[in-house]
N, C-alpha and C positions, 0 to 999 in steps of 0.2 A: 333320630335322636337329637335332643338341646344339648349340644354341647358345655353352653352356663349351668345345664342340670348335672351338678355334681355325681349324685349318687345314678343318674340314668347313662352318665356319658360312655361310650365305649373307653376300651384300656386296651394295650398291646398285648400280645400274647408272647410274654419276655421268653430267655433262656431260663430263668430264674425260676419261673411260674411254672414252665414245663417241669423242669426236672423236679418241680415239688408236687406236680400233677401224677406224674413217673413212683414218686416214695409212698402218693395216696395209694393208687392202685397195689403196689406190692404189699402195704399195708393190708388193705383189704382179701389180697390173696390168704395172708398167713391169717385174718378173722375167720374169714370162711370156711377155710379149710380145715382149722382145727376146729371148728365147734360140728365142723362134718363127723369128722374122723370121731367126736366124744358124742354124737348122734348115732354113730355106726351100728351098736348093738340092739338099738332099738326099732329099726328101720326095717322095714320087712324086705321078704327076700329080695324081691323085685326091684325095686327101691335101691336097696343097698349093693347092688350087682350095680347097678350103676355108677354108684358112689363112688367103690371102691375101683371103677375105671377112671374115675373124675379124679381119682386121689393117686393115682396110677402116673397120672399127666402134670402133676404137680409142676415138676421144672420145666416142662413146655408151656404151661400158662404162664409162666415167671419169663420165660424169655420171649413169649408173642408180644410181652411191653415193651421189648429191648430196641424198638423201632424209637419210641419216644424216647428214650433214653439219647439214642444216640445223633438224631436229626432235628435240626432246628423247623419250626412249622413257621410260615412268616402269616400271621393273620390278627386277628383282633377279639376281643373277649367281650361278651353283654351280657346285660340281664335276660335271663333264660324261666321257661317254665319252672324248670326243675322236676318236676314230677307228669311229664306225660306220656301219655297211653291210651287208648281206644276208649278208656274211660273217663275219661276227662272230654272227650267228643261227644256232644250232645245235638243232636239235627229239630229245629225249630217248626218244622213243614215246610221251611224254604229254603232254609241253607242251616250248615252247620256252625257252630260254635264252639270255641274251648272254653273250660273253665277252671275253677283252683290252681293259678296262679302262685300262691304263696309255695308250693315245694313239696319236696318231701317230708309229710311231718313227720317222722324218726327221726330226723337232723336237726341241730337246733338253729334258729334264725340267722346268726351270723353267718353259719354256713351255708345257709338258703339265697342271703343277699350277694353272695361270692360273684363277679360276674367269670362267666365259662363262655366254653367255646356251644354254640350252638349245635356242634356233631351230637353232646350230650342227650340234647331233645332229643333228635332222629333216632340214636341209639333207644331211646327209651320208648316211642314207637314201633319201632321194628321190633323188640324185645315184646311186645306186646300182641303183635301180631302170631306169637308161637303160641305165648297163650292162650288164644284164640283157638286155635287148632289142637292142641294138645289138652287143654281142660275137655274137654269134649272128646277126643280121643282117651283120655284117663278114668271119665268117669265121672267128672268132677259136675255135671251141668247136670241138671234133675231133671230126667225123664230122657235123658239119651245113656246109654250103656251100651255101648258096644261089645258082639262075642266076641270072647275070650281064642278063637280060631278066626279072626279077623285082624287082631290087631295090627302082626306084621305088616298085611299091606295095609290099612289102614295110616300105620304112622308111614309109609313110603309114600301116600296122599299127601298124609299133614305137613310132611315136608316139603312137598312140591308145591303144596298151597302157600304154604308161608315163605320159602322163598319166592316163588311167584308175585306173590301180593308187597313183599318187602323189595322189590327190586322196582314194581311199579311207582311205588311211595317214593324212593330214594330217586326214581329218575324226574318224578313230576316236583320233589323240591330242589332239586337241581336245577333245573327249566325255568321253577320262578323266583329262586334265587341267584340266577347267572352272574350276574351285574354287581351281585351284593357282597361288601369289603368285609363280611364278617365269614366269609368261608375261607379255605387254605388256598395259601398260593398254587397250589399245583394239585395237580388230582394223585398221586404221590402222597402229600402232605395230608388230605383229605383220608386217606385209603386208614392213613396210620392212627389219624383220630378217629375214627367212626369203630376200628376194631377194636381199638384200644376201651376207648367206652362202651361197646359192644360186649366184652368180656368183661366190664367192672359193674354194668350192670346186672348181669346172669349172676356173678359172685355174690350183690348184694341180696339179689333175690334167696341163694341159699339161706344167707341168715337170718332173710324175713320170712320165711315161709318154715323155716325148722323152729323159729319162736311162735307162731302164729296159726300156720297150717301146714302140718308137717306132711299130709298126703301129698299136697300139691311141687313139696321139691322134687317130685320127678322129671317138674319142666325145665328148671334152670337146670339142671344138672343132663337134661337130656339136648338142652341147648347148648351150653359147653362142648359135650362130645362132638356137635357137629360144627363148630365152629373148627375146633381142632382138626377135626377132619377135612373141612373145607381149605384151612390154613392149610395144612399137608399136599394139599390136593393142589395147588398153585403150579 
């Protein structure tokens, strides 16, 4: 980074910043959720079995944030993707490349220019990586359908896959990000960003996929449960 570059320079990642990081995400808890719960009746069964475990967990999603809330992270904020995922990876026949840079477009620009903590990207990789596994498990991929007497194990694969494959990612950008002053002081500190965005990404996905393509909220909603469960499971 240029430091003289104003708008590219890193920033601290204050108390101040945090706890307004902390008010976003519970914000987003209470979007999501209600526009769940006003989605409910229309939701097929399947679907809405899930749902209404999602909606079940309400005050354990509210308080898997209470790590940010209450610990200081000592690290630094940049200029971030903002919107990556498997699809934004493009392989050239020699190597790979990223692309669309500018964000998420449902957010508008000033809040695309916001510099974040870098967990954010990871998060939104890893999240991307269930996708993966689960459109295809669902349904969702043309010309794959899987029986309906498979699914169970089937989704006990999809999960091994995806966390398998997301533990690999997280450890190969750890490895080449060792040295680098934009990650958390402690793996601690680390643990509580990554989950933190980890669950504010799945939340946004409900209300992108219930505006957009409502089959597909199966996934965030089936990625939620196992996070909780994972939490649990500590």
């Amino acid at each position: 980074f240029k430091a003289d570059v104003q708008h590219l320079a890193p920033e601290p990642f204050t108390d101040h910043y945090r706890m307004g990081l902390y008010h976003a995400f519970i914000s987003q808890v209470n979007r999501s959720l209600d526009e769940l719960r006003r989605a409910l009746p229309r939701l097929p069964e399947a679907t809405a079995q899930l749902a209404r475990l999602v909606l079940e967990r309400e005050q354990e999603i509210r308080e898997g944030f209470a790590g940010l809330r209450t610990e200081r992270i000592q690290s630094i904020r940049i200029r971030a993707h903002g919107d990556l995922h498997l699809g934004q990876v493009l392989y050239t026949g020699r190597d790979f490349v990223i692309i669309d840079f500018e964000g998420e477009p449902a957010r508008p620009l000033s809040e695309r220019r916001i510099k974040r903590s870098p967990m954010r990207d990871v998060a939104g990789m890893l999240r991307s990586f269930q996708y993966a596994a689960y459109a295809a498990l669902f349904g969702q991929i043309a010309g794959v359908l899987p029986r309906p007497e498979s699914l169970e194990a089937l989704g006990l694969w999809a999960d091994f896959w995806t966390e398998r494959v997301g533990a690999r990612y997280l450890r190969g950008y750890l490895e080449a990000t060792e040295s680098a002053t934009f990650l958390p002081a402690s793996f601690g500190e680390l643990q509580t960003l990554l989950e933190a965005f980890l669950m504010d990404k799945a939340l946004y996905e409900i209300t992108y996929e219930l505006r957009y393509r409502p089959d597909w909220v199966r996934i965030p909603l089936a990625g939620i449960l196992n996070m909780r469960a994972k939490s649990q499971g500590k």
